[in-house]
C-alpha positions as CSV (number, residue, x, y, z in Angstrom):
1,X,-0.2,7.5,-11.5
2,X,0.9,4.8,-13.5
3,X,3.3,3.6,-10.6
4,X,-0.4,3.2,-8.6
5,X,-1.5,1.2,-11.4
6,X,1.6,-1.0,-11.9
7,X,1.5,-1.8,-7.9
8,X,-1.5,-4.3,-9.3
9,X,0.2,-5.9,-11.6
10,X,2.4,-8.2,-9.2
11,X,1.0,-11.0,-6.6
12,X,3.5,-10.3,-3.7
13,X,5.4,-13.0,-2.1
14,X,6.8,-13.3,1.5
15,X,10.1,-12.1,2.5
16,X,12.4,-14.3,4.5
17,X,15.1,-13.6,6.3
18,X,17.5,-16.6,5.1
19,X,20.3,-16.2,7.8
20,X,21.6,-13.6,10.3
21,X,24.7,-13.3,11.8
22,X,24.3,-17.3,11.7
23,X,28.1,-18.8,12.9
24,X,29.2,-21.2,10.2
25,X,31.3,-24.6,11.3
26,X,34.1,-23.1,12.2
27,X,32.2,-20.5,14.8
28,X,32.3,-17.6,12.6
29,X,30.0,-15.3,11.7
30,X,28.1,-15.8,8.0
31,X,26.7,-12.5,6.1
32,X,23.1,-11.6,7.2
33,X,20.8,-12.7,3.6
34,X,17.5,-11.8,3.0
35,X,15.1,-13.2,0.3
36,X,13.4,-10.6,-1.5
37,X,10.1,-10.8,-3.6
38,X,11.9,-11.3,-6.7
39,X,12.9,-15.1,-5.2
40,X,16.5,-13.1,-5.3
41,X,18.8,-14.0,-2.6
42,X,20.8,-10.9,-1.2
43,X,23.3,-10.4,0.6
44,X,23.0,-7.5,3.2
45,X,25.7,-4.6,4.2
46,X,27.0,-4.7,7.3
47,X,25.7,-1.1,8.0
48,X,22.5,0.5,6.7
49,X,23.6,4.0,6.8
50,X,22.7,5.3,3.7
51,X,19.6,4.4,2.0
52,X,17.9,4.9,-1.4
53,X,14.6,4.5,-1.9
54,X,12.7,3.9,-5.4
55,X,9.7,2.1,-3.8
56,X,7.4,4.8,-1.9
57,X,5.8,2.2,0.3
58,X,9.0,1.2,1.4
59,X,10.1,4.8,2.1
60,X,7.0,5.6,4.2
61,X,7.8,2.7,6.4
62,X,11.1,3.6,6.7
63,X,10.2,7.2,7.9
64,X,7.4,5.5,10.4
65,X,10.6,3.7,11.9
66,X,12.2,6.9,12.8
67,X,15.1,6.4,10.2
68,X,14.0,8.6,8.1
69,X,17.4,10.4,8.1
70,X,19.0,7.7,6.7
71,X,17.3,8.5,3.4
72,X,19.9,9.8,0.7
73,X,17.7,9.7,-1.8
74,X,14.5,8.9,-3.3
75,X,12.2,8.6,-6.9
76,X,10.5,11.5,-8.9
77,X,7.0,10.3,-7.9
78,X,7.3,9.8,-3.9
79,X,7.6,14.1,-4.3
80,X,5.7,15.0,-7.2
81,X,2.6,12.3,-7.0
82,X,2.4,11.3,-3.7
83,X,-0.3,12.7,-1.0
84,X,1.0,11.2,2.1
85,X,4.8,11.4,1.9
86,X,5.4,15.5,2.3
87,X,3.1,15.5,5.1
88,X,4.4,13.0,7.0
89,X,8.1,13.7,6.2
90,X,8.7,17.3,5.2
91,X,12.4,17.3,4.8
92,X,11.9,14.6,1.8
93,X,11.8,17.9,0.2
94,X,15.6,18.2,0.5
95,X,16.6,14.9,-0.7
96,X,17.8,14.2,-4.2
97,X,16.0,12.4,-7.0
98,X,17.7,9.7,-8.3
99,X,15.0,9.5,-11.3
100,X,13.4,12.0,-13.1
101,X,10.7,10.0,-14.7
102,X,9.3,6.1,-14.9
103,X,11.7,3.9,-14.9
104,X,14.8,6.2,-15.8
105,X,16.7,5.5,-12.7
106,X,20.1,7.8,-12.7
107,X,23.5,5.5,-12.2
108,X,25.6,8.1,-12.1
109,X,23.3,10.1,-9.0
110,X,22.9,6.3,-7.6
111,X,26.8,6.0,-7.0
112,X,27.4,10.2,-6.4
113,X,25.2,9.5,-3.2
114,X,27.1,5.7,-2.0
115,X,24.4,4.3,-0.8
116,X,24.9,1.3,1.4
117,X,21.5,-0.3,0.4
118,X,18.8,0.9,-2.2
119,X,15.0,-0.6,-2.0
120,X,13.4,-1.2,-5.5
121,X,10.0,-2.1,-6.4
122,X,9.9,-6.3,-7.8
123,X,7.9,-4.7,-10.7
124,X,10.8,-3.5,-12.1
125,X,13.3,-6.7,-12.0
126,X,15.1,-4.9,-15.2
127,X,15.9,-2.2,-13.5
128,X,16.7,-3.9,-10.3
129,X,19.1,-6.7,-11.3
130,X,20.6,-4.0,-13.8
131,X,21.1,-1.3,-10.6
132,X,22.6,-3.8,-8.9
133,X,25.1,-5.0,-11.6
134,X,25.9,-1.3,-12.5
135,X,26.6,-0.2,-9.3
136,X,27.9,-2.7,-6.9
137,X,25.3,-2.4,-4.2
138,X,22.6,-4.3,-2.6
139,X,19.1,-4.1,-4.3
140,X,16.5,-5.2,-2.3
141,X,13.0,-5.4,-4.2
142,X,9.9,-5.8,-1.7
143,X,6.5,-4.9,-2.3
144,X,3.4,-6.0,0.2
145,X,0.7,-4.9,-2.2
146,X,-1.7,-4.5,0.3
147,X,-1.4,-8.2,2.2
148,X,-1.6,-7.0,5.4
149,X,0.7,-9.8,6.9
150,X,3.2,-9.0,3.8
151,X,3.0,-5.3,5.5
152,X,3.6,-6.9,9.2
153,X,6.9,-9.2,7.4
154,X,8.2,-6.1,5.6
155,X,7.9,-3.8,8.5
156,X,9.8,-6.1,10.8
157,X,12.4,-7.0,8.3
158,X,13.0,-3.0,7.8
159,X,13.0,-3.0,11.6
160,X,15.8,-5.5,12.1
161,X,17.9,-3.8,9.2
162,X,17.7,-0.1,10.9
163,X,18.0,-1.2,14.2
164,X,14.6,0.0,15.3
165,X,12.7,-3.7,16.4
166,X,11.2,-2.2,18.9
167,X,9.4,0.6,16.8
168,X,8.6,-2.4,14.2
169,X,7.0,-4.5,17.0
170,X,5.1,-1.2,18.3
171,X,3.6,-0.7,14.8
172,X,2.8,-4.1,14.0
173,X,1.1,-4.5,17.3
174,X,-1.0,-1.1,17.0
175,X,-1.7,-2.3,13.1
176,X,-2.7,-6.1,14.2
177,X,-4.5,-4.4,17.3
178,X,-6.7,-2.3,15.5
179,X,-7.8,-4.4,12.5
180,X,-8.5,-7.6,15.1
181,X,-11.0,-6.0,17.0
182,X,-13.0,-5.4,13.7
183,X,-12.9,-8.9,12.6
184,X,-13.6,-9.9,16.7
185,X,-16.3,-7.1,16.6
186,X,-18.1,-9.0,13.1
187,X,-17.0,-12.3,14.5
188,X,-20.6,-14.9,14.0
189,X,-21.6,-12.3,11.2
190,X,-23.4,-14.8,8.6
191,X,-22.5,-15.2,5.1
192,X,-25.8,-13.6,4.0
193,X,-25.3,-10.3,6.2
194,X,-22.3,-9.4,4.2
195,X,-22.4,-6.5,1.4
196,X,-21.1,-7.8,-2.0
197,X,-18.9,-5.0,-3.3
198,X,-17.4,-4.3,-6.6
199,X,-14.1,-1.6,-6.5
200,X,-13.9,0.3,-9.3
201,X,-10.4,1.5,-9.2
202,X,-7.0,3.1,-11.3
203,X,-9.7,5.5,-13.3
204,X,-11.4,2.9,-14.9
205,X,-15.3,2.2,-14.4
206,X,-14.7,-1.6,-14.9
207,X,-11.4,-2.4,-13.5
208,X,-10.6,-4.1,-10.2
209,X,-8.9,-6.0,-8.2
210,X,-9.4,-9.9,-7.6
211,X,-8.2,-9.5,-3.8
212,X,-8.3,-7.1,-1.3
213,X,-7.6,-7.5,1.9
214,X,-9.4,-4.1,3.9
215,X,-12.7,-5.3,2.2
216,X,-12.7,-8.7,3.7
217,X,-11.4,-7.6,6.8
218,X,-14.3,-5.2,7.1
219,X,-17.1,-7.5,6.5
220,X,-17.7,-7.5,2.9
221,X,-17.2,-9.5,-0.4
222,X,-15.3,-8.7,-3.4
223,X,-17.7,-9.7,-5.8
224,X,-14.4,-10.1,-8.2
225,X,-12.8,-12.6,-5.5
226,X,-12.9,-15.6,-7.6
227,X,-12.2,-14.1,-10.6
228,X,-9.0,-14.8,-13.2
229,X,-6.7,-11.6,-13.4
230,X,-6.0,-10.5,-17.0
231,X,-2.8,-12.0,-17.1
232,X,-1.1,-14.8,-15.1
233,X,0.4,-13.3,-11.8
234,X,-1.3,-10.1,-11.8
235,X,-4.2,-8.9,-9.5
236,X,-6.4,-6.6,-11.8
237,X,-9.3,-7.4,-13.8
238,X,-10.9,-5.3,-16.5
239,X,-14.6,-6.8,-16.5
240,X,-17.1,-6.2,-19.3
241,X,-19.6,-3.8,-18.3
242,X,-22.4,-6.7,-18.6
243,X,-20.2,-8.7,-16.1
244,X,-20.8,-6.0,-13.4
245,X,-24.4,-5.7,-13.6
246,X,-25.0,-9.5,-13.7
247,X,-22.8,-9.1,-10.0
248,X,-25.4,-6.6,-9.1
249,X,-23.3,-5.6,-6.4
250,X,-24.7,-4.1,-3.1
251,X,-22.0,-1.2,-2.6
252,X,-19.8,0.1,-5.7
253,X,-16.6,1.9,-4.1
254,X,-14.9,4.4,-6.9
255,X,-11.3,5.1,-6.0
256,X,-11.2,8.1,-4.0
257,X,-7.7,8.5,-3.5
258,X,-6.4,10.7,-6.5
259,X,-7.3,14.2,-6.2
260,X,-11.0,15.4,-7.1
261,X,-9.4,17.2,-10.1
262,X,-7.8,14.3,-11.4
263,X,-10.8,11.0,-11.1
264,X,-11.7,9.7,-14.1
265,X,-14.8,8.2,-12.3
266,X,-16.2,9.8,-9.4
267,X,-19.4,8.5,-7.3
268,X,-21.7,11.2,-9.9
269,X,-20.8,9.3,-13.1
270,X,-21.2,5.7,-11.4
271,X,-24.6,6.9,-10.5
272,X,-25.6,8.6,-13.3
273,X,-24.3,6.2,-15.5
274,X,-27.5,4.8,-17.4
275,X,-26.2,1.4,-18.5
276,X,-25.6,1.0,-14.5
277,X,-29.6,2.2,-14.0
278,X,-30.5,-1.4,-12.8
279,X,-27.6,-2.2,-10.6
280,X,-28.8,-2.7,-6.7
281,X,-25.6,0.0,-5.7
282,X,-27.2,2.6,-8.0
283,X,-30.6,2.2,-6.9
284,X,-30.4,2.2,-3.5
285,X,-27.6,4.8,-2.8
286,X,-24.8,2.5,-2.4
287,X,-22.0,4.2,-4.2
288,X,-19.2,5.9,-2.3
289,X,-15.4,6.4,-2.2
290,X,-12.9,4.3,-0.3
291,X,-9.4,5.4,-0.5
292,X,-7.8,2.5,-2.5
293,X,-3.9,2.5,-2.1
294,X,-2.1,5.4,-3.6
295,X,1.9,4.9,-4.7
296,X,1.6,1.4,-3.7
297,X,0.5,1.0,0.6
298,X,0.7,3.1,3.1
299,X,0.0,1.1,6.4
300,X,-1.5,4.2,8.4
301,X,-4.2,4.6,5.3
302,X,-5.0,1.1,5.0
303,X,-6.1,0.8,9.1
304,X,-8.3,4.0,8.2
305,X,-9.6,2.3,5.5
306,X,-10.6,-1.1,7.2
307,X,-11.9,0.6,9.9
308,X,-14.2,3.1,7.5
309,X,-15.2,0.1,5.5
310,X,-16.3,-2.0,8.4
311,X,-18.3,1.7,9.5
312,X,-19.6,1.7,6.0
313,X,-21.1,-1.8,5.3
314,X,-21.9,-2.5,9.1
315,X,-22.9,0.9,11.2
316,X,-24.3,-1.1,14.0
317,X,-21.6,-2.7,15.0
318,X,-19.1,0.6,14.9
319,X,-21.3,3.1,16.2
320,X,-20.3,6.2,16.7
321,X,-17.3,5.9,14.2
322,X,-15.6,9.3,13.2
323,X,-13.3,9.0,10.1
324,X,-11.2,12.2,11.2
325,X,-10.8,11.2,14.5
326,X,-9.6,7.5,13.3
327,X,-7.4,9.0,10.7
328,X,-5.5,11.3,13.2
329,X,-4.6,8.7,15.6
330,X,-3.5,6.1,12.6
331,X,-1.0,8.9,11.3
332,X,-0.4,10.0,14.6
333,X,1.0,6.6,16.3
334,X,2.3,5.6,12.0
335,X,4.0,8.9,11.9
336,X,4.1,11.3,15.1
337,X,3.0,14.1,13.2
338,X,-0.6,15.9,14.1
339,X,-2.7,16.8,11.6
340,X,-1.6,14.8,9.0
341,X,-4.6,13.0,8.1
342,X,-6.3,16.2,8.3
343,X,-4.1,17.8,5.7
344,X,-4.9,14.3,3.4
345,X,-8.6,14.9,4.1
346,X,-8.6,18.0,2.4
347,X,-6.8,17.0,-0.3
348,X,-9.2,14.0,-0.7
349,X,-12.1,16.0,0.0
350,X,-12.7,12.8,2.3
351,X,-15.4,15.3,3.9
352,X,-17.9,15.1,0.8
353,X,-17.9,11.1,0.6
């Protein structure tokens, strides 16, 4: 859980594709460099063969490319915290762990497995630049946190280093299709008929994030929007109770994407909560889930949960919405596998929201 709450700490920052394959002066071919989020400068392998994965967003997309076989191994959390992964990708269940815990990445499993390239999360630029020293190979740290056109760089860049453009471009098209005809569906929509929502997210009441992009593609403000983060380059706020009433948002949405057993606040304690008593949310009903991102982004989720939120704070314009029938067709094209979001669903207990 603490890798969902540590995927706010970080602003992301494009990738770039620096040069491939360019010819140098004398007509021969320079090594293919890609810019990572760190500001890093790397060098890529002139196969992708073999692939390590510490960053679960990364691994998703790679499995929604079809190269999921190129996976040699992966982090603890991806098997024992994450929802989506095993559904999508049952044979992640054979591949090795190359950590055990946070940040306790094993050397000695890294170079047993020769990877050819190992994706790393820019939170961890310790453990990055300190995998890449130790063991000789490229490190590549990326991280879209939820941007959706840092999603639509990333997936292409993963699609020009596995070979599979075509898939990228087919994703990125089905992802840019889907959330485009919300926004052309509340295109004229006036300031004034917007919700104002406050997320309260990572199992605090009072914490949130200053940006997020399915909320304002869906119609709504982030009351926290113009806020400072707590610290400079991060994304999270933790507001004083006070702060939040004097907001007196329309629509509280309480993270529902950690199991029932584990939420820490649930829609009952929002609404029950009697310092909340005078909020507008509270009074008139308007406390729900939304998913939130889970083990950093997972592209398939986030168009389910742009396309629930526009449903949510605008029914008239998406009538007849049906989240299940949404979700399956997001995992479906994202993943190929049927009955994925189903199996999430239940996990989620999306049914009682």
């Amino acid at each position: 859980m603490r890798r969902a709450l540590s995927a706010a700490l970080l602003l992301a920052s494009a990738v770039t594709v620096a040069a491939i394959a360019a010819p140098d002066r004398s007509g021969r071919s320079q090594a293919a460099t890609v810019r990572d989020d760190l500001g890093r400068t790397i060098v890529l392998p002139a196969r992708t063969g073999r692939i390590i994965s510490i960053q679960p967003e990364i691994s998703r997309m790679i499995v929604s490319l079809g190269a999921g076989d190129r996976l040699v191994g992966i982090e603890y959390a991806l098997r024992s915290q994450d929802h989506i992964f095993g559904l999508v990708f049952p044979a992640g269940e054979r591949l090795p762990l190359v950590s055990l815990s946070e940040n306790s990445i094993s050397v000695e499993e890294v170079l047993r497995l020769k990877p050819d390239l190992i994706f790393a999360s820019p939170f961890e630029r310790q453990i990055v630049e300190a995998l890449q020293r130790k063991t000789s190979v490229p490190v590549l740290a990326l991280a879209s946190l939820g941007r959706f056109e840092s999603q639509a760089e990333i997936l292409t860049l993963l699609g020009r280093l596995l070979g599979r453009e075509a898939r990228a471009a087919e994703l990125t098209s089905y992802f840019n299709g889907r959330i485009g005809r919300v926004r052309e569906a509340l295109r004229g929509l006036p300031e004034s008929a917007k919700p104002r929502v406050f997320l309260s997210f990572w199992g605090s009441l009072t914490k949130t994030p200053i940006h997020y992009d399915p909320v304002d593609a869906a119609g709504g403000i982030n009351v926290a929007e113009k806020s400072a983060p707590d610290l400079p380059g991060t994304v999270n706020e933790l507001v004083s109770v006070e702060r939040l009433i004097a907001w007196n948002p329309d629509l509280i949405l309480a993270h529902g994407n950690y199991a029932p057993r584990d939420r820490k606040v649930t829609v009952e304690s929002i609404r029950s909560d009697p310092r909340l008593a005078s909020v507008k949310a509270v009074r008139t009903g308007g406390v729900r889930y939304t998913f939130g991102f889970w083990n950093w982004w997972d592209m398939a989720e986030v168009t389910v949960e742009t396309l629930y939120l526009a449903h949510l704070f605008h029914p008239g314009r998406f009538p007849g919405f049906d989240l299940a029938r949404e979700g399956e067709e997001a995992f479906r094209t994202f993943y190929g596998v049927p009955g994925a979001f189903a199996a999430l669903s239940k996990v989620l207990r999306c049914e009682e929201w």
